[in-house]
gemmi code that builds the backbone of each chain (N, CA, C; Angstrom):
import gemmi

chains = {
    "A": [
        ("UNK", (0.842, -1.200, 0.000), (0.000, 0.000, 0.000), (0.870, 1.240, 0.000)),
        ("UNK", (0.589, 2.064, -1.103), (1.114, 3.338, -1.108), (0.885, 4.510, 0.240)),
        ("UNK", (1.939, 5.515, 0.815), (1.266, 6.374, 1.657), (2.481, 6.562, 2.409)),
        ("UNK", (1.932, 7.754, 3.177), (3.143, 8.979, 4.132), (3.024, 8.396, 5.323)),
        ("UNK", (4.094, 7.993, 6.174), (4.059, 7.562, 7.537), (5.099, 8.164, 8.141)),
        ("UNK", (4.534, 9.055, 9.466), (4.872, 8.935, 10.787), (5.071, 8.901, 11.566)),
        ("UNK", (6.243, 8.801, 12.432), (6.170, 8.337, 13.383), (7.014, 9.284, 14.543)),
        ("UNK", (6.839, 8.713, 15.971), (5.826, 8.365, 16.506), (4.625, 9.133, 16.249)),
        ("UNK", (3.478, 8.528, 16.794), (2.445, 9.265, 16.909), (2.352, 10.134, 17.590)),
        ("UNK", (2.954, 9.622, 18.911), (2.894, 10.771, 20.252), (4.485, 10.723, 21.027)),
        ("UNK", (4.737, 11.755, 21.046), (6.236, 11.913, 21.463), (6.299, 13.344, 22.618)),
        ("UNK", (7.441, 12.758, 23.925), (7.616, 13.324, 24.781), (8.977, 13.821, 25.207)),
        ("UNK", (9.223, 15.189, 25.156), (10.392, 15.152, 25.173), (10.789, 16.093, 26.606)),
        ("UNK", (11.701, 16.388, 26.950), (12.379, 17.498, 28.201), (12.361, 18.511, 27.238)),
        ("UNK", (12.377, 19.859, 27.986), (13.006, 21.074, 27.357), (14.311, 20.750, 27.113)),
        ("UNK", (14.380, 21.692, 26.590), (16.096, 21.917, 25.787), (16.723, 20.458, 25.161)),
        ("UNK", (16.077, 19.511, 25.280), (16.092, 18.792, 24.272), (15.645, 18.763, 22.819)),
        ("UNK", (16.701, 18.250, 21.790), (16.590, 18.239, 20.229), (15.576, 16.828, 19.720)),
        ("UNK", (14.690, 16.669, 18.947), (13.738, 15.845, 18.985), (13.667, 15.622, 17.324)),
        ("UNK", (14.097, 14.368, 16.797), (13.440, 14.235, 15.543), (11.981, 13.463, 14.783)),
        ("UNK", (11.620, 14.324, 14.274), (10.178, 13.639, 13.951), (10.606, 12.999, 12.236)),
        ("UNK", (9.924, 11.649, 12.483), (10.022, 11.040, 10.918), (8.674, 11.261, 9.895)),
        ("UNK", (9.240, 11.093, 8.832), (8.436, 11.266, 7.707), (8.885, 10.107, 6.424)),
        ("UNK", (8.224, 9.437, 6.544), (8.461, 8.084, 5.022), (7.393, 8.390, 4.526)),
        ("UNK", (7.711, 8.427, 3.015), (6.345, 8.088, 1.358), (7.220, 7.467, 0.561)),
        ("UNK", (6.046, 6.375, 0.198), (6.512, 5.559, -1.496), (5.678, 5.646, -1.924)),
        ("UNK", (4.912, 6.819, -2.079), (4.419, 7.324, -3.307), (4.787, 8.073, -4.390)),
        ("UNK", (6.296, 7.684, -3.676), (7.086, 8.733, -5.192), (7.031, 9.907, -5.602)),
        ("UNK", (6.690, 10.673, -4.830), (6.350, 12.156, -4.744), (7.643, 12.920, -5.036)),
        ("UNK", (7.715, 13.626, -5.664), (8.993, 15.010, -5.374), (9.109, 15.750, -4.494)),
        ("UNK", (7.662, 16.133, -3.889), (7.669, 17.542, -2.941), (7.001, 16.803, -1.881)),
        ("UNK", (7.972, 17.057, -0.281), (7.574, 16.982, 1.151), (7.489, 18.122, 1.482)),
        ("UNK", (6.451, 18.279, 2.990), (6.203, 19.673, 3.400), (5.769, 19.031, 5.164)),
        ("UNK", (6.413, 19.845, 5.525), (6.042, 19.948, 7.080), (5.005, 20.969, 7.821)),
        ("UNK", (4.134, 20.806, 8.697), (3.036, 21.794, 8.896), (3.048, 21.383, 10.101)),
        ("UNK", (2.717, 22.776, 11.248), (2.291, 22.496, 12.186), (1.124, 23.184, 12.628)),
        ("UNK", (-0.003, 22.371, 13.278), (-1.317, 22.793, 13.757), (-1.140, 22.980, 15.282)),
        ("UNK", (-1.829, 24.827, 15.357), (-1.829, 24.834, 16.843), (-3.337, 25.069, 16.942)),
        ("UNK", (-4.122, 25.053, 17.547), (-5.595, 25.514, 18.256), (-5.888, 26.941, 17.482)),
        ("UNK", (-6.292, 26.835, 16.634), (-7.180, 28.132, 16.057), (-6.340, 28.627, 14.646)),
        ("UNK", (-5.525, 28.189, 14.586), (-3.955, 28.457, 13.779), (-3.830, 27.646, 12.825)),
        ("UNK", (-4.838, 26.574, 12.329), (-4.637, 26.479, 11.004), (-3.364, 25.309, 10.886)),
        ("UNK", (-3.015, 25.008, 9.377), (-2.124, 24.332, 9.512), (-0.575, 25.831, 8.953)),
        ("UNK", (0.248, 25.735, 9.499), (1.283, 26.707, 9.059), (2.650, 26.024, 8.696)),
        ("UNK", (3.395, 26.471, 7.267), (3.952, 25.866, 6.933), (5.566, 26.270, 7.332)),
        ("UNK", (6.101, 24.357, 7.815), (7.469, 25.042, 8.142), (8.677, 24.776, 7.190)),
        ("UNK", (8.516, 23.784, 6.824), (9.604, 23.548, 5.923), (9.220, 22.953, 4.474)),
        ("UNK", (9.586, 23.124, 2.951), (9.202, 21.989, 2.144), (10.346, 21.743, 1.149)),
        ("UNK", (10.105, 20.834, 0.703), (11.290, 20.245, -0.229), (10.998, 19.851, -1.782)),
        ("UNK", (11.088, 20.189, -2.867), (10.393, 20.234, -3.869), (11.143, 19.061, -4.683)),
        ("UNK", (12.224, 19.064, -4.193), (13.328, 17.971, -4.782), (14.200, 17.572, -3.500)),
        ("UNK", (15.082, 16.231, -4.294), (15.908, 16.041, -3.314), (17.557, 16.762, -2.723)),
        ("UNK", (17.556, 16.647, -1.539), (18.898, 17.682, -1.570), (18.620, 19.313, -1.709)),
        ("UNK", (17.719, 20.031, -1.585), (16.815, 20.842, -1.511), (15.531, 20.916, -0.771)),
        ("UNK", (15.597, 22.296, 0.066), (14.866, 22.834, 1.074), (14.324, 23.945, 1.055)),
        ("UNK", (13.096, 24.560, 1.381), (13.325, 26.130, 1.365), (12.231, 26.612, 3.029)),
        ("UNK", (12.757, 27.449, 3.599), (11.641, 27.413, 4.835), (10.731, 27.865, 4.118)),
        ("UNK", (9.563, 27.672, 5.600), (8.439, 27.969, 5.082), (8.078, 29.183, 6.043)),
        ("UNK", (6.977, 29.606, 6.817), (6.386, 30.298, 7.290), (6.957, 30.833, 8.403)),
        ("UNK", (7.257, 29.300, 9.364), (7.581, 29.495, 10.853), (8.965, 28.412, 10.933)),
        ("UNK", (10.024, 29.180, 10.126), (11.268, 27.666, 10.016), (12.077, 27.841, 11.309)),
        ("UNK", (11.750, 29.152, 11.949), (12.630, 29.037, 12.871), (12.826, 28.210, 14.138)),
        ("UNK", (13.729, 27.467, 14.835), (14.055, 26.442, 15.696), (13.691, 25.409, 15.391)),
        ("UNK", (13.500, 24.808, 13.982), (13.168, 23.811, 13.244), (14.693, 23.707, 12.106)),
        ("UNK", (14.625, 22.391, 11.933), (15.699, 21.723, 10.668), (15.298, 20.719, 10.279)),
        ("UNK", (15.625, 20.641, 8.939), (15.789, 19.582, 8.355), (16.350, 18.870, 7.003)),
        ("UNK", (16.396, 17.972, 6.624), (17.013, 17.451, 5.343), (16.402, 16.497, 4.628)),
        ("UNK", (16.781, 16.764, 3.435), (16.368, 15.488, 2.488), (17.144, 15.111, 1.453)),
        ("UNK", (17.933, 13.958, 2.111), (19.002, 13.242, 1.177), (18.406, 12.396, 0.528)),
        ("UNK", (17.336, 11.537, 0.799), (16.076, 10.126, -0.576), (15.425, 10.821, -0.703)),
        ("UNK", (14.481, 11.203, -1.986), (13.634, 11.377, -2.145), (12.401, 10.908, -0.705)),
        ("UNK", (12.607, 9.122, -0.726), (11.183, 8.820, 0.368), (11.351, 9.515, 1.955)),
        ("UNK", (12.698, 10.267, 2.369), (12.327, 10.943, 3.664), (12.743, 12.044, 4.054)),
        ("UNK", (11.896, 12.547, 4.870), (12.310, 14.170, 4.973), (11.971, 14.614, 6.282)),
        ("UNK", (12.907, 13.960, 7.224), (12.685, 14.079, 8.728), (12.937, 15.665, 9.170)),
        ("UNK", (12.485, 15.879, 10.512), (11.737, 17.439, 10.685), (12.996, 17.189, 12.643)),
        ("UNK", (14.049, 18.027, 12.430), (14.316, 18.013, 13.699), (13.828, 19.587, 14.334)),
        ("UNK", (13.235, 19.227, 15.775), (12.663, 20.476, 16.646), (13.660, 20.643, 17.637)),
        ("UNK", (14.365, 21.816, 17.389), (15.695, 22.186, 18.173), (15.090, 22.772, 19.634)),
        ("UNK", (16.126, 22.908, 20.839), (16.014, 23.699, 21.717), (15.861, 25.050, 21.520)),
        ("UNK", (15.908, 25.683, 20.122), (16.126, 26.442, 19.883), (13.974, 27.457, 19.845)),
        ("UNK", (13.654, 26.287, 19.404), (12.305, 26.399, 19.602), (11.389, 26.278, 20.621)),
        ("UNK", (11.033, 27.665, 20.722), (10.132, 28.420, 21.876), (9.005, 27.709, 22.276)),
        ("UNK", (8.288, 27.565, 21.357), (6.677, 26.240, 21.767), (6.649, 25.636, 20.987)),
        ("UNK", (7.711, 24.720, 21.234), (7.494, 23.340, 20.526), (6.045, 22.505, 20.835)),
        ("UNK", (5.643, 22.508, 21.701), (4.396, 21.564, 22.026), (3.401, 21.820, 20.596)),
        ("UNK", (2.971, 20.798, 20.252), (1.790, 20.976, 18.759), (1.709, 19.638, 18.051)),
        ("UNK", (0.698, 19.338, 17.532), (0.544, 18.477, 16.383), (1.192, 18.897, 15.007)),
        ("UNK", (2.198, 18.110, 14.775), (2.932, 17.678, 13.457), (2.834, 17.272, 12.435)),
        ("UNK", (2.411, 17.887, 11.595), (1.957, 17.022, 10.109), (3.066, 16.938, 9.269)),
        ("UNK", (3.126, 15.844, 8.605), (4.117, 15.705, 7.114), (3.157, 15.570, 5.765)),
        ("UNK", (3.189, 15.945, 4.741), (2.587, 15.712, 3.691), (3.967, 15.307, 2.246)),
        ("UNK", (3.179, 15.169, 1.176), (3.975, 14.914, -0.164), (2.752, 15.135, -1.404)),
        ("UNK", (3.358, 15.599, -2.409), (2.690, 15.818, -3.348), (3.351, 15.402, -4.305)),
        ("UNK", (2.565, 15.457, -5.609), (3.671, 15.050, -7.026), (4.780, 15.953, -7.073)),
        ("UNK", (3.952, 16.996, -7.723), (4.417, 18.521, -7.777), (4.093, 19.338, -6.377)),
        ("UNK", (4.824, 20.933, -6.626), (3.849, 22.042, -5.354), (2.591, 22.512, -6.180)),
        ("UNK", (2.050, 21.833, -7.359), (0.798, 22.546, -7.315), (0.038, 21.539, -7.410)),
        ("UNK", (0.066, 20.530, -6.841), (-1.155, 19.413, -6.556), (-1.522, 18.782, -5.240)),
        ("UNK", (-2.559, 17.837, -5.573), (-3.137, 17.955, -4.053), (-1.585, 17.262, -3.240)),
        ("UNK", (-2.207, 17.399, -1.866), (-0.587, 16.623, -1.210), (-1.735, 15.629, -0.422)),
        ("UNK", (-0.690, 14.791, -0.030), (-1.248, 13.729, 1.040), (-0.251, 13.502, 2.068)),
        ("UNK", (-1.127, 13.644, 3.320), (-1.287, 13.869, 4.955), (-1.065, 12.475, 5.313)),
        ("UNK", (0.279, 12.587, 6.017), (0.277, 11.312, 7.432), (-0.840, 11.717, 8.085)),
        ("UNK", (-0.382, 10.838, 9.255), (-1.251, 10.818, 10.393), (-0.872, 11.746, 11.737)),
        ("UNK", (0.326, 12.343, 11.397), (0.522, 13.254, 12.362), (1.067, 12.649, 13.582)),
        ("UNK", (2.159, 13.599, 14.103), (2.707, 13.384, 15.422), (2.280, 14.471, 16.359)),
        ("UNK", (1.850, 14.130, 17.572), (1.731, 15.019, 18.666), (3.376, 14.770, 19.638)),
        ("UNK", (3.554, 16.369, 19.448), (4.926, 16.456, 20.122), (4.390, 16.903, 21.621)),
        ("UNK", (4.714, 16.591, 22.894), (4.612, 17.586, 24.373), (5.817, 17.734, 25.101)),
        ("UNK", (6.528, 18.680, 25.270), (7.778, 18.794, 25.627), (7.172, 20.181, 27.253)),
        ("UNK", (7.610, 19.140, 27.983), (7.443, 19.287, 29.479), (8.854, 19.549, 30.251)),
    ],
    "B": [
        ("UNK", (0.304, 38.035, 8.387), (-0.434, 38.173, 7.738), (-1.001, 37.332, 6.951)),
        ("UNK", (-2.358, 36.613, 7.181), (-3.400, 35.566, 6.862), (-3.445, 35.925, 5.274)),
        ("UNK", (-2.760, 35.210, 4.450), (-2.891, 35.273, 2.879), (-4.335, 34.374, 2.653)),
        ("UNK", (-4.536, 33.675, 3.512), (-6.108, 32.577, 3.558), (-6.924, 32.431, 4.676)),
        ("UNK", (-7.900, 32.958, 4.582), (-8.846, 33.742, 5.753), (-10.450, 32.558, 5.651)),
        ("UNK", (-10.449, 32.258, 6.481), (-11.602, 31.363, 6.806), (-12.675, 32.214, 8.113)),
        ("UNK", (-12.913, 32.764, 7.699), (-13.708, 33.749, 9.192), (-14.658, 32.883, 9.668)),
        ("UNK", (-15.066, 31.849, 9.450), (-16.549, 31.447, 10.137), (-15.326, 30.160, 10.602)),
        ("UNK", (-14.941, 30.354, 12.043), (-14.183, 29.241, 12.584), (-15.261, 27.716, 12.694)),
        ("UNK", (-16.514, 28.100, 12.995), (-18.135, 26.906, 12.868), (-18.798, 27.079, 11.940)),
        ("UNK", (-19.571, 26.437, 11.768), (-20.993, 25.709, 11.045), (-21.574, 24.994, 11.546)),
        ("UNK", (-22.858, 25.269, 11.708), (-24.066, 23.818, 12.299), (-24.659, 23.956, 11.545)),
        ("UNK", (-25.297, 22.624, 10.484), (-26.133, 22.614, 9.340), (-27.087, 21.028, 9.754)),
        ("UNK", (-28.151, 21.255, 9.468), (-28.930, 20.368, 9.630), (-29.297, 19.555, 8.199)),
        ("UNK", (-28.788, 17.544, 8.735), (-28.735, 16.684, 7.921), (-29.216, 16.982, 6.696)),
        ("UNK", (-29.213, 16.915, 5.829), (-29.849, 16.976, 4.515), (-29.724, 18.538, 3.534)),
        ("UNK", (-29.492, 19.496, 4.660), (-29.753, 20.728, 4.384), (-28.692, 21.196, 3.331)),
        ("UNK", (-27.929, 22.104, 2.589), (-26.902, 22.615, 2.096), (-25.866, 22.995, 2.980)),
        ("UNK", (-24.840, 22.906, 2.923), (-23.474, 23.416, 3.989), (-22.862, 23.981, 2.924)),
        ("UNK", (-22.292, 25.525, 3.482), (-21.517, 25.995, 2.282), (-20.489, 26.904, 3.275)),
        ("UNK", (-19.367, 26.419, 2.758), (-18.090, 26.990, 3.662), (-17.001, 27.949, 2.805)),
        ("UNK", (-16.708, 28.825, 3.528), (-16.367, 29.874, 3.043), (-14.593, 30.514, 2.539)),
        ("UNK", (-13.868, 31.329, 2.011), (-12.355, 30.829, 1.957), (-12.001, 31.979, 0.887)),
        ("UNK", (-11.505, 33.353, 1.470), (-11.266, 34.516, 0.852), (-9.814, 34.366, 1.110)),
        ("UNK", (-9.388, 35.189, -0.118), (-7.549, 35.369, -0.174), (-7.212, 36.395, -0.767)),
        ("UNK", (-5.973, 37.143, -0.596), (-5.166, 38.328, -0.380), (-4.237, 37.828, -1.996)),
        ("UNK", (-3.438, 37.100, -2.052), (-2.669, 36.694, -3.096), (-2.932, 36.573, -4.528)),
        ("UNK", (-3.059, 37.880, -5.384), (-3.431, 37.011, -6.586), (-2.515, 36.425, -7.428)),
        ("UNK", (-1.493, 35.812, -6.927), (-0.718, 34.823, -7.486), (-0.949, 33.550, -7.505)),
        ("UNK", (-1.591, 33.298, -6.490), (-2.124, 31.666, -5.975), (-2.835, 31.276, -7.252)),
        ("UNK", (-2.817, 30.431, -7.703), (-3.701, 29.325, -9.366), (-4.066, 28.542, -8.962)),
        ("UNK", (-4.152, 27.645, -7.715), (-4.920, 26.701, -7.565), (-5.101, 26.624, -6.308)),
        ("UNK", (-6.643, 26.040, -5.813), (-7.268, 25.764, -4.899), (-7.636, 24.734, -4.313)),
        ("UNK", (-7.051, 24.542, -3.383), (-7.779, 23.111, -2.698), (-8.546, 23.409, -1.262)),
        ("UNK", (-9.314, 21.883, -1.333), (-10.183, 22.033, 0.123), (-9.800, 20.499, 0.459)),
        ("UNK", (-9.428, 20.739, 2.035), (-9.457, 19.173, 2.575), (-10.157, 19.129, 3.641)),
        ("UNK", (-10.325, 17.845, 4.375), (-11.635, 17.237, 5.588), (-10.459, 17.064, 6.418)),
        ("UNK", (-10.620, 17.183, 7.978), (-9.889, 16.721, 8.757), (-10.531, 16.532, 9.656)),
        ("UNK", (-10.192, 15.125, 10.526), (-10.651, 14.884, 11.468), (-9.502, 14.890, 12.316)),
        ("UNK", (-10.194, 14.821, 13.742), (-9.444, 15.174, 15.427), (-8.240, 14.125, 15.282)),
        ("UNK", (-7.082, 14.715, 15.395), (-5.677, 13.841, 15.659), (-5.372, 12.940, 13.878)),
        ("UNK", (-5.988, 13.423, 13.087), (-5.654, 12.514, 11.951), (-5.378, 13.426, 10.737)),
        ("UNK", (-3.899, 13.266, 10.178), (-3.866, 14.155, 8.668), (-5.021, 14.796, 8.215)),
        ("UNK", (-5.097, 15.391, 7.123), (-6.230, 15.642, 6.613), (-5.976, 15.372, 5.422)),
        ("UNK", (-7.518, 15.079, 4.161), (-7.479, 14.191, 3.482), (-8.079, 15.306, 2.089)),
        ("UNK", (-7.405, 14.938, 1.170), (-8.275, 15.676, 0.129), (-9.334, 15.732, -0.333)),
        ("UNK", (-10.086, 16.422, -0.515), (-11.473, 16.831, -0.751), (-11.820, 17.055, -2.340)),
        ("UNK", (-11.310, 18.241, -2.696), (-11.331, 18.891, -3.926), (-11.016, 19.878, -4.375)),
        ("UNK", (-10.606, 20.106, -5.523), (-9.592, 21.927, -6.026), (-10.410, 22.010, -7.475)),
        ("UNK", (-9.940, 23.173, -7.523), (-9.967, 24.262, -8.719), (-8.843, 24.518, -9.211)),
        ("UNK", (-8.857, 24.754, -10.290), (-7.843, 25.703, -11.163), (-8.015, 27.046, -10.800)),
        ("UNK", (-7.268, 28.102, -11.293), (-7.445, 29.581, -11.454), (-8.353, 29.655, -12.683)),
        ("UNK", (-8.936, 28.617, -13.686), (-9.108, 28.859, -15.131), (-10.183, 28.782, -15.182)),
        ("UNK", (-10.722, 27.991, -13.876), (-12.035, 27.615, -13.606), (-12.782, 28.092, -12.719)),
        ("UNK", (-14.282, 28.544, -12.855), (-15.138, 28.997, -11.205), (-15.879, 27.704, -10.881)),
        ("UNK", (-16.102, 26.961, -11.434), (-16.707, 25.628, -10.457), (-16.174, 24.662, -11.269)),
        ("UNK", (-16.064, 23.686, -9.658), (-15.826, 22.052, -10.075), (-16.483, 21.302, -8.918)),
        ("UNK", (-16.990, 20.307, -9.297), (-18.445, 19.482, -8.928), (-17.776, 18.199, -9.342)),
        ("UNK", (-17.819, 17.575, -8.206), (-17.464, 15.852, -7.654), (-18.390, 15.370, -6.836)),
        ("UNK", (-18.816, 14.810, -6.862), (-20.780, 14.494, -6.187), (-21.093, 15.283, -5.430)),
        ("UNK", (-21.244, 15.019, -4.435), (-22.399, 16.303, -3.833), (-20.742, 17.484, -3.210)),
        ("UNK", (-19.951, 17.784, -3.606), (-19.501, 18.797, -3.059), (-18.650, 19.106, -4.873)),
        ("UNK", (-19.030, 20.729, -4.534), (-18.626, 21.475, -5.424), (-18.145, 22.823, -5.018)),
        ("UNK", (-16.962, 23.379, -5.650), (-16.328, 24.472, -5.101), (-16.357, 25.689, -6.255)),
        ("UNK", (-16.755, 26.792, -5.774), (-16.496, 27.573, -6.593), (-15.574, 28.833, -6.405)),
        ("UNK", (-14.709, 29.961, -7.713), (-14.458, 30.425, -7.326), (-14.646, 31.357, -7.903)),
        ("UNK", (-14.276, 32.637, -7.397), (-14.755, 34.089, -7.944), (-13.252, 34.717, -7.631)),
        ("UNK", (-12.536, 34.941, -9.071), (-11.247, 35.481, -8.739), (-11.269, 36.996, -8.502)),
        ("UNK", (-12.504, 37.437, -8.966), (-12.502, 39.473, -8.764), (-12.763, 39.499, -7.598)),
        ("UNK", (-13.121, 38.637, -6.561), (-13.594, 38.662, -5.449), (-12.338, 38.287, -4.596)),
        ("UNK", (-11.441, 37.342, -4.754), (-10.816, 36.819, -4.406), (-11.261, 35.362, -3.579)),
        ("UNK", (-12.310, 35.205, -3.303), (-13.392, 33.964, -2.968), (-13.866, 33.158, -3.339)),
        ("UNK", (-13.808, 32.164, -2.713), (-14.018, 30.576, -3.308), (-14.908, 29.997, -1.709)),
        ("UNK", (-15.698, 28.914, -2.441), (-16.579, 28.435, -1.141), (-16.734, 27.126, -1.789)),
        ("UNK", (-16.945, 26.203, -0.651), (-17.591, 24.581, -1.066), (-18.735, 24.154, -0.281)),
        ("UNK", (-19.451, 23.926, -1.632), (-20.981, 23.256, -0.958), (-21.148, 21.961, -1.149)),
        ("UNK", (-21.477, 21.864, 0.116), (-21.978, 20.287, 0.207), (-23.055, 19.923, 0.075)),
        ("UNK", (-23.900, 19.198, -0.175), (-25.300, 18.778, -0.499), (-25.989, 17.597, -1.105)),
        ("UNK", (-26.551, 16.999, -0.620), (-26.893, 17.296, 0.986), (-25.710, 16.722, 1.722)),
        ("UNK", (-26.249, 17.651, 3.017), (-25.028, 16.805, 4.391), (-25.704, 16.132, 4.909)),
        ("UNK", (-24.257, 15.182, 5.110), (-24.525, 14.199, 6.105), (-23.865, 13.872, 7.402)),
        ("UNK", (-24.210, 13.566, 8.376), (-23.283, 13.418, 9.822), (-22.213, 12.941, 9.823)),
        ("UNK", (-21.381, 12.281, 8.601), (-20.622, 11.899, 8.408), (-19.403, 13.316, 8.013)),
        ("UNK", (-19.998, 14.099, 7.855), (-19.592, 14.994, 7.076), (-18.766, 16.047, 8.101)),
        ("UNK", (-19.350, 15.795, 9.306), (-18.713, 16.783, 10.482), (-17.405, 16.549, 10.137)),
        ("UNK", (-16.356, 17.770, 10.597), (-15.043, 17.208, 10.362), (-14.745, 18.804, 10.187)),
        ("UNK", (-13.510, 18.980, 9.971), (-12.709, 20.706, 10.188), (-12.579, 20.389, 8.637)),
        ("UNK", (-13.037, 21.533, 7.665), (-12.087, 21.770, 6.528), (-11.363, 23.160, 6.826)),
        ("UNK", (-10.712, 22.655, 5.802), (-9.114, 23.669, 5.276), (-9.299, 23.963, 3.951)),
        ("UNK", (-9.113, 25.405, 3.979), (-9.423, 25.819, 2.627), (-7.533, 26.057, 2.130)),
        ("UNK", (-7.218, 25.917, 0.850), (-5.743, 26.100, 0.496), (-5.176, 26.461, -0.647)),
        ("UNK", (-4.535, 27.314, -0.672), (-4.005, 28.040, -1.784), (-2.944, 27.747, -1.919)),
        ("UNK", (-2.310, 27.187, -3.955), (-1.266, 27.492, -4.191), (-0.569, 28.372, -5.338)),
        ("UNK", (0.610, 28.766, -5.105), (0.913, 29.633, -6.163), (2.533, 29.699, -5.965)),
        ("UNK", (3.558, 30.439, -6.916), (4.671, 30.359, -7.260), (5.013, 31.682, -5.618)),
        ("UNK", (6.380, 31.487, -5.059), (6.896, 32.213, -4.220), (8.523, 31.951, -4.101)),
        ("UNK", (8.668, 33.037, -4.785), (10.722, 32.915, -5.103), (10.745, 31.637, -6.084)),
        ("UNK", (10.180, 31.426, -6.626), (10.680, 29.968, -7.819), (10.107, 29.302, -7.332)),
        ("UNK", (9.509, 28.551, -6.088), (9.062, 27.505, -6.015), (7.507, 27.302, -5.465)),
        ("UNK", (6.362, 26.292, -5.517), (5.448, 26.281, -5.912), (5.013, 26.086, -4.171)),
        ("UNK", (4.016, 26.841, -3.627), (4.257, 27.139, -1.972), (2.660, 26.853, -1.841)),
        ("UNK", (2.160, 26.358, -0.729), (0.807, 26.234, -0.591), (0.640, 26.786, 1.285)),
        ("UNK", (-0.584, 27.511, 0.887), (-0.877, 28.177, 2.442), (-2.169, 27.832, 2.507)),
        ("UNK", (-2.338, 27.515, 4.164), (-3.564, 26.896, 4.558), (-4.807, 28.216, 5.250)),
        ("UNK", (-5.994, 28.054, 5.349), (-6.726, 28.916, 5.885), (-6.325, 28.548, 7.472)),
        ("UNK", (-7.729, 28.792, 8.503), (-7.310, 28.506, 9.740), (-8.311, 27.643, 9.852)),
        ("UNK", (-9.389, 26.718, 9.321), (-9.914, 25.754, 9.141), (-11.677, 26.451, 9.594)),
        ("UNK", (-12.602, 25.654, 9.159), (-13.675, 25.887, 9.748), (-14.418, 24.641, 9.963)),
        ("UNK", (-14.966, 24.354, 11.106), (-15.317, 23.560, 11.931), (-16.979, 23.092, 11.515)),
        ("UNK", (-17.040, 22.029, 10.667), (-18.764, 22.022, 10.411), (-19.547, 21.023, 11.211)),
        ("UNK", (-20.490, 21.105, 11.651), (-21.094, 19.888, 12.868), (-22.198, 20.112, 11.590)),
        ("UNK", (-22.541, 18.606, 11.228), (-24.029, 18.385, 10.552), (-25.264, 17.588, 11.503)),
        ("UNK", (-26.094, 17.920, 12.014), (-26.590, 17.543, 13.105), (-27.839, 16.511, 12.472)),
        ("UNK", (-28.289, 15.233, 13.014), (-28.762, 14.676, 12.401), (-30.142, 15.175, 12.472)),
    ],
}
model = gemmi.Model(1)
for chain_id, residues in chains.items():
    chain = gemmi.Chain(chain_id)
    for i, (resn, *xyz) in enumerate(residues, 1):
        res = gemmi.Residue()
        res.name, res.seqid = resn, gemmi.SeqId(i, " ")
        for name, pos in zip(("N", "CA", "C"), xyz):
            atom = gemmi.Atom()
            atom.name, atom.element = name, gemmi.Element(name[0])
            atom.pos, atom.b_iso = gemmi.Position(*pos), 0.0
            res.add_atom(atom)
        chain.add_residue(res)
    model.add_chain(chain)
structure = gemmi.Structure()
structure.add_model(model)
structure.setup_entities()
């Protein structure tokens, strides 16, 4: 079965700890995109990748990193550097950036 | 600054009735439109888009239209069904520095009540 996974679902981290969230598709997509949903806020975009080995931020890139050396992953690290990390995590992939994308299932990050 | 503005954060529409959700934008660079369903703790899933070339597109009972002098686009559902509750996201894409960028509204929340 084709599709974006992952993982964890729910992840707990300390402050000032660095935290990586995963993202796998074999749907062969070109373009990954990272989004995070807070309470009233929509989804906002932080990072996307249109190709491989190529990045460009997005909205809110700051205290966020990441890379994409395969095409299938494009893991999302949340630095200490980031102020409210706590939020639900989305990864998506699309063919192109002008078609629909398709949504994991999202990670809930809580950093206590 | 909200390039995709969803002002009606709710909706309560009664089963059967029409639901029509709403999705104004600032950008006239954006060419294409999408709408997705999301439910509590789970991705969200595609729904349906437009072109810039086009004011309506109709996939069974939900159809979106758009009005580019307006800058507004809306999707009606019809009839609803309770199944149908769920947050959409209205979404715009368009070219930004070379590459092809998509921005989300802030979602609006529809309860279809049976």
């Amino acid at each position: 079965d084709g599709g974006i996974t992952q993982s964890p679902k729910y992840l707990f981290r300390k402050e000032g700890q660095n935290v990586t969230l995963s993202c796998e598709q074999n749907l062969n997509h070109d373009a990954m995109y990272w989004y995070r949903q807070d309470p009233g806020q929509g989804l906002r975009l932080i990072y996307y990748s249109q190709i491989v080995n190529d990045f460009q931020k997005g909205d809110i890139a700051e205290g966020y990193s990441v890379s994409r050396e395969k095409k299938e992953s494009f893991p999302l690290t949340v630095t200490s550097a980031q102020k409210n990390p706590t939020a639900f995590y989305l990864c998506a992939s699309s063919i192109r950036g002008d078609t629909e994308a398709f949504f994991g299932q999202g990670t809930r990050l809580t950093v206590v | 600054d909200q390039q995709v503005k969803q002002n009606s954060p709710s909706l309560s529409v009664q089963e059967g009735r029409i639901s029509i959700l709403n999705c104004d934008y600032t950008n006239s660079m954006f060419d294409y439109f999408l709408w997705y369903k999301k439910y509590p703790a789970e991705g969200p899933t595609f729904l349906i888009s437009i072109s810039s070339i086009k004011d309506k597109n109709e996939d069974g009972r939900f159809t979106v239209f758009l009005n580019k002098s307006a800058k507004h686009l809306s999707l009606h559902i019809v009839p609803s069904q309770p199944g149908d509750s769920a947050v959409y996201f209205c979404a715009a894409s368009g070219r930004s520095g070379g590459y092809q960028k998509v921005t989300f509204g802030t979602g609006t929340k529809l309860q279809v009540i049976p």
